[in-house]
Biopython code that builds the backbone (N, CA, C, O; Angstrom):
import numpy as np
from Bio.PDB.StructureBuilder import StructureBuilder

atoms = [
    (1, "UNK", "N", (-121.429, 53.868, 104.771)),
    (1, "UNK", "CA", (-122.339, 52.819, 105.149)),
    (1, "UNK", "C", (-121.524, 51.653, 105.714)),
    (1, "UNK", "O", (-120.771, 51.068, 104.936)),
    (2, "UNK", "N", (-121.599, 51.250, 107.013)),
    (2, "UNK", "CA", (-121.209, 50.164, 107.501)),
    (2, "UNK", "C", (-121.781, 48.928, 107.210)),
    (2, "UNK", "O", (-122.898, 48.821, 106.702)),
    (3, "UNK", "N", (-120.857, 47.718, 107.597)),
    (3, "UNK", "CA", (-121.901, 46.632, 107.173)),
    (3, "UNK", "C", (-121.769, 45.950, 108.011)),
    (3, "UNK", "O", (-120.736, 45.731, 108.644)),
    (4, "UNK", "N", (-123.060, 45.396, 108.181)),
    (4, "UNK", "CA", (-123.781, 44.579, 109.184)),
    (4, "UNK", "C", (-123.582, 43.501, 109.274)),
    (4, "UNK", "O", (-123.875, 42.971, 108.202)),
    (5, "UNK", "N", (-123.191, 42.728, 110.046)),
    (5, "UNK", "CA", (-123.346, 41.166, 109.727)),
    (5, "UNK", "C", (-124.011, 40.730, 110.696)),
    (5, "UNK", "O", (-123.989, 41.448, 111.696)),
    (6, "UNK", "N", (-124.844, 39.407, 110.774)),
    (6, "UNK", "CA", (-125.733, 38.496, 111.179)),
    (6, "UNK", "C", (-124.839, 38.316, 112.494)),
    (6, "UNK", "O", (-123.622, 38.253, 112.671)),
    (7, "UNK", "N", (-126.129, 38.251, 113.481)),
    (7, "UNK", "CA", (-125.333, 37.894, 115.076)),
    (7, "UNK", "C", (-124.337, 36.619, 114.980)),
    (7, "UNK", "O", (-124.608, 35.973, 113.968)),
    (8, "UNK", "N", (-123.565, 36.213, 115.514)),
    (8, "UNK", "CA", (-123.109, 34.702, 115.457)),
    (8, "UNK", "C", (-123.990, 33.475, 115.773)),
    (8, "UNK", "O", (-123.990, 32.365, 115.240)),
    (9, "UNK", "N", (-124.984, 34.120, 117.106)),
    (9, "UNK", "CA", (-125.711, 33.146, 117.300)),
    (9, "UNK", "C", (-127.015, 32.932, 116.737)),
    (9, "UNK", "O", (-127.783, 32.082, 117.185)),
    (10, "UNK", "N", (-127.245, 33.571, 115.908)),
    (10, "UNK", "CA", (-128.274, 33.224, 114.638)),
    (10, "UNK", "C", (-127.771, 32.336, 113.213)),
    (10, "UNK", "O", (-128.573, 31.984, 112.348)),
    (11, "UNK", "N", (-126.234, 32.045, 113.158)),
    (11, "UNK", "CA", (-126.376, 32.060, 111.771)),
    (11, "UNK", "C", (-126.090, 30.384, 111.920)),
    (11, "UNK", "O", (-125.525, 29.673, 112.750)),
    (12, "UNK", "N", (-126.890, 30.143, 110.491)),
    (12, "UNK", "CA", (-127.232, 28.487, 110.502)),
    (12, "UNK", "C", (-126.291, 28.226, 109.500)),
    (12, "UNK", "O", (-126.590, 28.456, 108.329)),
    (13, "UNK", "N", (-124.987, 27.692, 109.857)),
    (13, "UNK", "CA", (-124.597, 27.431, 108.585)),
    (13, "UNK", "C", (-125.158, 25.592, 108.111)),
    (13, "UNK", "O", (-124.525, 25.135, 107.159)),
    (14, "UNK", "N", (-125.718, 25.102, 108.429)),
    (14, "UNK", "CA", (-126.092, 23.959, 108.134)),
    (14, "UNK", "C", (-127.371, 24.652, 106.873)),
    (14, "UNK", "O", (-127.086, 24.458, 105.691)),
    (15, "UNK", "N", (-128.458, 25.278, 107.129)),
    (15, "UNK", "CA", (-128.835, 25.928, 105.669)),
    (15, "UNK", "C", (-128.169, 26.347, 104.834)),
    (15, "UNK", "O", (-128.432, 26.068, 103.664)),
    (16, "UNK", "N", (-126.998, 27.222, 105.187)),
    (16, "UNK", "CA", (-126.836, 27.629, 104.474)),
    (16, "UNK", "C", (-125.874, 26.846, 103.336)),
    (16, "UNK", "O", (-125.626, 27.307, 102.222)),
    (17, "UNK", "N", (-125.298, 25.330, 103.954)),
    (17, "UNK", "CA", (-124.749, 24.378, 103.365)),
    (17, "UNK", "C", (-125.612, 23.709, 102.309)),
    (17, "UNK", "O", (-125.245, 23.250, 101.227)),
    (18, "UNK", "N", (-126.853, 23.743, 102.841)),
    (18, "UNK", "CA", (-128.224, 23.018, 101.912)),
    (18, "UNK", "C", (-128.565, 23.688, 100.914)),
    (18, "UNK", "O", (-129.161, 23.216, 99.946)),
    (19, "UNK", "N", (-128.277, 24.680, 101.024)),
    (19, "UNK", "CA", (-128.796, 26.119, 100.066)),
    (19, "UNK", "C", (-127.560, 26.208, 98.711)),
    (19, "UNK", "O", (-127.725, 26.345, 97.499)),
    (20, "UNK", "N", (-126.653, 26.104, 99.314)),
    (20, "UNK", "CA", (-125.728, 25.917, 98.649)),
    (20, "UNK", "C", (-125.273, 24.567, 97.555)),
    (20, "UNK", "O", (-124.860, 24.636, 96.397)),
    (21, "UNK", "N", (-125.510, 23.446, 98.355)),
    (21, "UNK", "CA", (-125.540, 22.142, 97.620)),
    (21, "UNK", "C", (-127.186, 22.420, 96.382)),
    (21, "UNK", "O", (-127.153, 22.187, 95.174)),
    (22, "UNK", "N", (-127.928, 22.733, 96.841)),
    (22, "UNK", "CA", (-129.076, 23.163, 96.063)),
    (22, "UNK", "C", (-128.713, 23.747, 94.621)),
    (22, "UNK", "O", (-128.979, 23.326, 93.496)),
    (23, "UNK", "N", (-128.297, 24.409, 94.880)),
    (23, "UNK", "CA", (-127.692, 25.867, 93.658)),
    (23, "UNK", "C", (-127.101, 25.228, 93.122)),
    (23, "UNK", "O", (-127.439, 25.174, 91.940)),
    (24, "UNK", "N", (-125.871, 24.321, 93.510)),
    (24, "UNK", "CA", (-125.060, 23.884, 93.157)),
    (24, "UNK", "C", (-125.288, 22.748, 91.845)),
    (24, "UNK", "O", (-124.603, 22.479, 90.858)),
    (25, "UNK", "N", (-126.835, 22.149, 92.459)),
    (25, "UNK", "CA", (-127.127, 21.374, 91.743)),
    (25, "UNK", "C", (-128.017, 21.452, 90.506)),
    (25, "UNK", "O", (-128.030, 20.700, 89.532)),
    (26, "UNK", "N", (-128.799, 22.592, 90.777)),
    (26, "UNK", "CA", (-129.065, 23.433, 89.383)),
    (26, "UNK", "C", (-128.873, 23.968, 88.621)),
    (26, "UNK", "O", (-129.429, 24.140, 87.536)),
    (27, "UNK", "N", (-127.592, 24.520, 89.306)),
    (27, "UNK", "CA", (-126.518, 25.186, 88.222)),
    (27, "UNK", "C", (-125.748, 24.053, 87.058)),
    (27, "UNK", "O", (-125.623, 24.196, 85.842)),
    (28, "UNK", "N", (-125.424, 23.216, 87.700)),
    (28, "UNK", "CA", (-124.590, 22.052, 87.220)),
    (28, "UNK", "C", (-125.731, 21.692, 86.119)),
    (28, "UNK", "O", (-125.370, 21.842, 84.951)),
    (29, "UNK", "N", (-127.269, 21.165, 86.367)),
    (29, "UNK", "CA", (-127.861, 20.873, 85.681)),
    (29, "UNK", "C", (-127.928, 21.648, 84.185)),
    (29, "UNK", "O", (-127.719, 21.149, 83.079)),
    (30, "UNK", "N", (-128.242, 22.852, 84.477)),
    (30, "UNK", "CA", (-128.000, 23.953, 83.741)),
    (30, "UNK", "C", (-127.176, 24.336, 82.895)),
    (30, "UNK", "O", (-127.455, 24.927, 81.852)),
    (31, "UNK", "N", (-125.838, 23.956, 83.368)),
    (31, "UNK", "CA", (-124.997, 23.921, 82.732)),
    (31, "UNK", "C", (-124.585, 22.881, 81.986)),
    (31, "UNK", "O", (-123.873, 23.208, 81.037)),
    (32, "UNK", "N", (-124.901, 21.227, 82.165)),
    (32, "UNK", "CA", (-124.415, 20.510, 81.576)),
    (32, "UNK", "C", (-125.717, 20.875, 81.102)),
    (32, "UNK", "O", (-125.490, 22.083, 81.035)),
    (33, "UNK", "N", (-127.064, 20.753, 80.670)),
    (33, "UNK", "CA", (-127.897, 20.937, 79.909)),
    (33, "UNK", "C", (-129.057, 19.804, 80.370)),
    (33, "UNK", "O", (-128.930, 18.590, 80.523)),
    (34, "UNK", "N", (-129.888, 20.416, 80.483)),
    (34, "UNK", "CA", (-131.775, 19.829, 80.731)),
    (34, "UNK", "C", (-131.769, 18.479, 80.205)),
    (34, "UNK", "O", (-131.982, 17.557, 80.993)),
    (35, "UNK", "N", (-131.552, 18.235, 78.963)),
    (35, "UNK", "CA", (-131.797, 17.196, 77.709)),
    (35, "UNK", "C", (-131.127, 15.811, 78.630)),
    (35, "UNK", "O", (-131.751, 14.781, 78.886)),
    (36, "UNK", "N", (-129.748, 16.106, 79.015)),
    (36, "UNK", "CA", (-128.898, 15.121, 79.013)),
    (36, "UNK", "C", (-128.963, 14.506, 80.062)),
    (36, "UNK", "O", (-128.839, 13.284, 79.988)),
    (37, "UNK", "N", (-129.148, 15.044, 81.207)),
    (37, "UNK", "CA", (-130.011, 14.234, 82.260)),
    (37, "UNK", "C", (-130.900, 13.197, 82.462)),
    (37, "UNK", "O", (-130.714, 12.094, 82.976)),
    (38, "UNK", "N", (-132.249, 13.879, 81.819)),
    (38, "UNK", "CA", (-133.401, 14.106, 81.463)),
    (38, "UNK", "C", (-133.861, 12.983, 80.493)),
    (38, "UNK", "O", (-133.253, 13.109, 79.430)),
    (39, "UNK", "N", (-134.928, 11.673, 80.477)),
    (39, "UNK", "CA", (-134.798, 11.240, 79.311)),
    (39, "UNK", "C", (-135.843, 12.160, 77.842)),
    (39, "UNK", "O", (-136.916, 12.752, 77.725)),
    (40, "UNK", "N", (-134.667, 11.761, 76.985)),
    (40, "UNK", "CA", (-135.278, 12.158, 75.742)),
    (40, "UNK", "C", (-136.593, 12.675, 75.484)),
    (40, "UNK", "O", (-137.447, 12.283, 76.279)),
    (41, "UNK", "N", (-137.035, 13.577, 74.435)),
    (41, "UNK", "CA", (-138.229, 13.632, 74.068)),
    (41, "UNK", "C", (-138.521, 12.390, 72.772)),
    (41, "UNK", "O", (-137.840, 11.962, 71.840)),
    (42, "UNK", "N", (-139.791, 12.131, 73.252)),
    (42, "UNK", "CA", (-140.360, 11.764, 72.239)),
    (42, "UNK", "C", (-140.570, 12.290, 71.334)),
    (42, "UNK", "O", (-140.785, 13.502, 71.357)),
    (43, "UNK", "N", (-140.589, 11.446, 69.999)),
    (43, "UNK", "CA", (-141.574, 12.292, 68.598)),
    (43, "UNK", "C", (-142.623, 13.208, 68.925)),
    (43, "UNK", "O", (-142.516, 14.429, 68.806)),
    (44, "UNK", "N", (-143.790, 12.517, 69.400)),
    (44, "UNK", "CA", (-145.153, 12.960, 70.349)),
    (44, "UNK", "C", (-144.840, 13.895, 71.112)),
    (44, "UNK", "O", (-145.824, 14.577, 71.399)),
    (45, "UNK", "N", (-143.602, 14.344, 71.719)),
    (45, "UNK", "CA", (-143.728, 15.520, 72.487)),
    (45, "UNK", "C", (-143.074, 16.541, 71.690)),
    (45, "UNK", "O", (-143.350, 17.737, 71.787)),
    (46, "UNK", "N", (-142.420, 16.179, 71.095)),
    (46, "UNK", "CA", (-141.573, 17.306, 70.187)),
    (46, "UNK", "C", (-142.115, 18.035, 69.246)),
    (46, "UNK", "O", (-141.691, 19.079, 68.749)),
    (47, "UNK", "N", (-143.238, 17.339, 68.981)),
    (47, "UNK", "CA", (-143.885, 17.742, 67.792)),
    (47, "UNK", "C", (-144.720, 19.119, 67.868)),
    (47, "UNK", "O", (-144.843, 19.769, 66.830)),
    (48, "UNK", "N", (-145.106, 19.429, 68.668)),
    (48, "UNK", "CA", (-145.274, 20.786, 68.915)),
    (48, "UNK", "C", (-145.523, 21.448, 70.756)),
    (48, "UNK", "O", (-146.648, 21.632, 71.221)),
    (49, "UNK", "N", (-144.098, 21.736, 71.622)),
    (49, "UNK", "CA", (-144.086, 22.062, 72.815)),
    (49, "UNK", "C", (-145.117, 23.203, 73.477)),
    (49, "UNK", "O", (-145.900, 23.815, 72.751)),
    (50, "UNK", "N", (-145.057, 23.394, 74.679)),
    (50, "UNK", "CA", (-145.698, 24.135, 74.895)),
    (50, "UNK", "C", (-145.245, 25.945, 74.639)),
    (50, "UNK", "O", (-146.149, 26.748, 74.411)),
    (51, "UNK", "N", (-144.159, 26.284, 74.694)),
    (51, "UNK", "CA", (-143.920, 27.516, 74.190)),
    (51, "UNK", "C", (-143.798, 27.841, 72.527)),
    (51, "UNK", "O", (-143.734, 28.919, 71.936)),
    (52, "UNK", "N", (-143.793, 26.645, 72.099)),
    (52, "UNK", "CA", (-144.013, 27.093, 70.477)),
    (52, "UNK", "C", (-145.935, 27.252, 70.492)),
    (52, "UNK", "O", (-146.508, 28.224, 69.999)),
    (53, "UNK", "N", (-146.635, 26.122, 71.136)),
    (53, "UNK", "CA", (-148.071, 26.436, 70.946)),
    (53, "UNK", "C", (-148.454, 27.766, 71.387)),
    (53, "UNK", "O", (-149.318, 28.370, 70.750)),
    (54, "UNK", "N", (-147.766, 28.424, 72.668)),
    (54, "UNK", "CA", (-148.655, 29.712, 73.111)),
    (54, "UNK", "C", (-147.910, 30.603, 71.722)),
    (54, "UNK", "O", (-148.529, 30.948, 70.715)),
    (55, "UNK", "N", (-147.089, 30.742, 71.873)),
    (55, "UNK", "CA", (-146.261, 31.358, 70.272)),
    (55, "UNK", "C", (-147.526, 31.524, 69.273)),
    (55, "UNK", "O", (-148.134, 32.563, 69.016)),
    (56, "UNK", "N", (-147.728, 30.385, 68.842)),
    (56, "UNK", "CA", (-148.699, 30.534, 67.877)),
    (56, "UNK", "C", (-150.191, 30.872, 68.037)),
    (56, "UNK", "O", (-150.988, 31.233, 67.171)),
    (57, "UNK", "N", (-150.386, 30.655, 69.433)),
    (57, "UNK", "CA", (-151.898, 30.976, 69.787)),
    (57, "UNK", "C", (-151.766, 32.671, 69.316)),
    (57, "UNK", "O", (-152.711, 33.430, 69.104)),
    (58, "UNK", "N", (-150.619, 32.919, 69.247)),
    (58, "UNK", "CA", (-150.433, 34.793, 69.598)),
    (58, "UNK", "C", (-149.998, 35.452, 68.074)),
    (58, "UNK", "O", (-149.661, 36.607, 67.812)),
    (59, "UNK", "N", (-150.125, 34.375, 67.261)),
    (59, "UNK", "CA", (-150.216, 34.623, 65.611)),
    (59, "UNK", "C", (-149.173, 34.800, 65.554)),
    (59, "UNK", "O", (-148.926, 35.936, 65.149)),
    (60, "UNK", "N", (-148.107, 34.057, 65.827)),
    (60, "UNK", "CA", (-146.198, 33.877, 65.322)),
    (60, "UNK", "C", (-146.782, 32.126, 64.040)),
    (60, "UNK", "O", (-147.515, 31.148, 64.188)),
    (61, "UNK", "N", (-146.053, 32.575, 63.137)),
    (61, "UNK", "CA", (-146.541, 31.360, 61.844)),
    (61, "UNK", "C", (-145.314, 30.271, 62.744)),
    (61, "UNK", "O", (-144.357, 30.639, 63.424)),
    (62, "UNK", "N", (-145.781, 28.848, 62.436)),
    (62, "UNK", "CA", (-145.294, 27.744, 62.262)),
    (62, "UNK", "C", (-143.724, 27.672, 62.391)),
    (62, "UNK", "O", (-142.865, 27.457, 63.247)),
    (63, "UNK", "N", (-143.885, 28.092, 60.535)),
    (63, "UNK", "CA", (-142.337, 28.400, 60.092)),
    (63, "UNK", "C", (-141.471, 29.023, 61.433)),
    (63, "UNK", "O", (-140.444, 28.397, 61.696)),
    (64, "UNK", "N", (-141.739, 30.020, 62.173)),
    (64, "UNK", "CA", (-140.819, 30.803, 63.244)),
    (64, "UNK", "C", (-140.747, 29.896, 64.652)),
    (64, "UNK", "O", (-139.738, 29.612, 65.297)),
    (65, "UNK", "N", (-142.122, 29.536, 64.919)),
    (65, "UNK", "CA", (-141.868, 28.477, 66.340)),
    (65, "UNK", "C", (-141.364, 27.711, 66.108)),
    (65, "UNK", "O", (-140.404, 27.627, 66.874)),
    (66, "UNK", "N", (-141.393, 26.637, 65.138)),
    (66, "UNK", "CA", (-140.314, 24.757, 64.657)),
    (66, "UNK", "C", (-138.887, 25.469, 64.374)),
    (66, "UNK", "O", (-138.040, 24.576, 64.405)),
    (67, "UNK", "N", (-138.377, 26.533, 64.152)),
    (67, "UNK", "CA", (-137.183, 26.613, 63.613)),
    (67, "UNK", "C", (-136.376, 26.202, 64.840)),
    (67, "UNK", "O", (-136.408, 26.679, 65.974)),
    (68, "UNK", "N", (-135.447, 24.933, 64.211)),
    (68, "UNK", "CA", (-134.705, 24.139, 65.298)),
    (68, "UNK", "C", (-132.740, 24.816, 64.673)),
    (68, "UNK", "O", (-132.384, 25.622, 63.814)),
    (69, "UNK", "N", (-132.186, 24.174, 65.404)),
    (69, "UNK", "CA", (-130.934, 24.068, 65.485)),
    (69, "UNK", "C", (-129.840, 22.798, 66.012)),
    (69, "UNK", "O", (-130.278, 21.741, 66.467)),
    (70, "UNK", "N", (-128.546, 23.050, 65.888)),
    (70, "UNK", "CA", (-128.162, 21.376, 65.439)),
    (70, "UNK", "C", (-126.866, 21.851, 66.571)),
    (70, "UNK", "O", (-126.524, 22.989, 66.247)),
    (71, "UNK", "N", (-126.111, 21.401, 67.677)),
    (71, "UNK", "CA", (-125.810, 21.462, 68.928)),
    (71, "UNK", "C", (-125.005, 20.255, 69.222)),
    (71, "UNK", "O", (-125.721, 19.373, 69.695)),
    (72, "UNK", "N", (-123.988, 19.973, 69.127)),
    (72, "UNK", "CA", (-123.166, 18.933, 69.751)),
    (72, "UNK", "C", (-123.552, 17.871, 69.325)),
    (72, "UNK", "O", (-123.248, 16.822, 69.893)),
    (73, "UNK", "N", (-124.391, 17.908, 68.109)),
    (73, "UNK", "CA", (-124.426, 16.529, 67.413)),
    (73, "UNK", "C", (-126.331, 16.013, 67.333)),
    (73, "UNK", "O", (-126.899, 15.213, 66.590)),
    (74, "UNK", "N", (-126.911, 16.982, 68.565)),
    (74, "UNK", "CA", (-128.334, 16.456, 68.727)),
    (74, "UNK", "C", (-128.777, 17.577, 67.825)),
    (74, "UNK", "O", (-128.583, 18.784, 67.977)),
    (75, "UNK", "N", (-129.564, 16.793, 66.617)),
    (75, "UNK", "CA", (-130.339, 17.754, 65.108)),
    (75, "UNK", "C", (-131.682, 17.668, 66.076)),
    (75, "UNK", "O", (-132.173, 16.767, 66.757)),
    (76, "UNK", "N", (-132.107, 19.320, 65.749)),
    (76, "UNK", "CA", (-133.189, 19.212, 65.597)),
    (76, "UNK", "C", (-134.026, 20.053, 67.074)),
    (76, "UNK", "O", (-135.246, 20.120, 67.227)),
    (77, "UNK", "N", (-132.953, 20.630, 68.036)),
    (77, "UNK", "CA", (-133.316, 21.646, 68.839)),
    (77, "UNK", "C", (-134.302, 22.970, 68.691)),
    (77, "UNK", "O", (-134.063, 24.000, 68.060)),
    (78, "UNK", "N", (-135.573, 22.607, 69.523)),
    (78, "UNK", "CA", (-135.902, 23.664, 69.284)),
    (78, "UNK", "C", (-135.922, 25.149, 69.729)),
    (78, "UNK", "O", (-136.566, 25.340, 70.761)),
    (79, "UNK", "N", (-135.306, 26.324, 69.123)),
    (79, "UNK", "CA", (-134.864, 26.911, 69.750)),
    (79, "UNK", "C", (-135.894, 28.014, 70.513)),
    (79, "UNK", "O", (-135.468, 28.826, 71.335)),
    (80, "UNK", "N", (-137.236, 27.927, 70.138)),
    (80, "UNK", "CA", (-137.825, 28.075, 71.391)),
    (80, "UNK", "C", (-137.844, 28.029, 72.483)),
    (80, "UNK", "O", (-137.819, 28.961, 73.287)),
    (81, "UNK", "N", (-137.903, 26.667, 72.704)),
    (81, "UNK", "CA", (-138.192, 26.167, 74.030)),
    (81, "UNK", "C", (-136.787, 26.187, 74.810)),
    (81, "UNK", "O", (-136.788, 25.501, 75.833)),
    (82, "UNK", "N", (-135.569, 26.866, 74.499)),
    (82, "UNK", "CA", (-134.830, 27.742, 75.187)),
    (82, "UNK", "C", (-134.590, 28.916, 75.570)),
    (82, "UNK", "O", (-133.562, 29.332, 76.104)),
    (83, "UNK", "N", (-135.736, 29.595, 75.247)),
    (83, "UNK", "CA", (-135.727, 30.915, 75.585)),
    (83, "UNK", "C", (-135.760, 31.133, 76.946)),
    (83, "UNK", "O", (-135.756, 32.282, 77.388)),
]
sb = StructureBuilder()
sb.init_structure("model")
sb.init_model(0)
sb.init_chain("A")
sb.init_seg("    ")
for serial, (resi, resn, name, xyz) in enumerate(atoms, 1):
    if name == "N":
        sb.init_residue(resn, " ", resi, " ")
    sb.init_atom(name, np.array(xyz, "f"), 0.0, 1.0, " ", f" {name:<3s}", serial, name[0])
structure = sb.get_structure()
């Protein structure tokens, strides 16, 4: 199987620079982590997210959706809502 490459005079590298800075920047997000960006949750939001509620709409108890975890110092992750 040979491989093909894109005519010369089709290829955009200016997208493909954008595309790239893009990724770049979600990845990074991603990697340094959602939270830290991001401001804080509130009490009021923490208190029960949206993937622990469908969780429980689907008869998973309480006890299994709130079970949090403790991460670079921030108590209280829920490890749901990283799935």
């Amino acid at each position: 199987m040979a491989l093909i490459q894109t005519n010369p005079k089709r290829r955009r590298y200016g997208v493909a620079a954008i595309a790239g800075v893009l990724g770049g920047i979600v990845s990074a997000i991603v990697k340094f982590g959602w939270e830290v960006p991001l401001p804080p949750r509130t009490p009021e939001r923490n208190a029960t997210n949206p993937p622990q509620e469908l969780l429980q709409q689907l008869g998973i108890p309480e006890s299994v959706t709130h079970l949090s975890y403790t991460f670079n110092g921030n108590e209280g992750l829920p490890w749901v809502s990283f799935i």
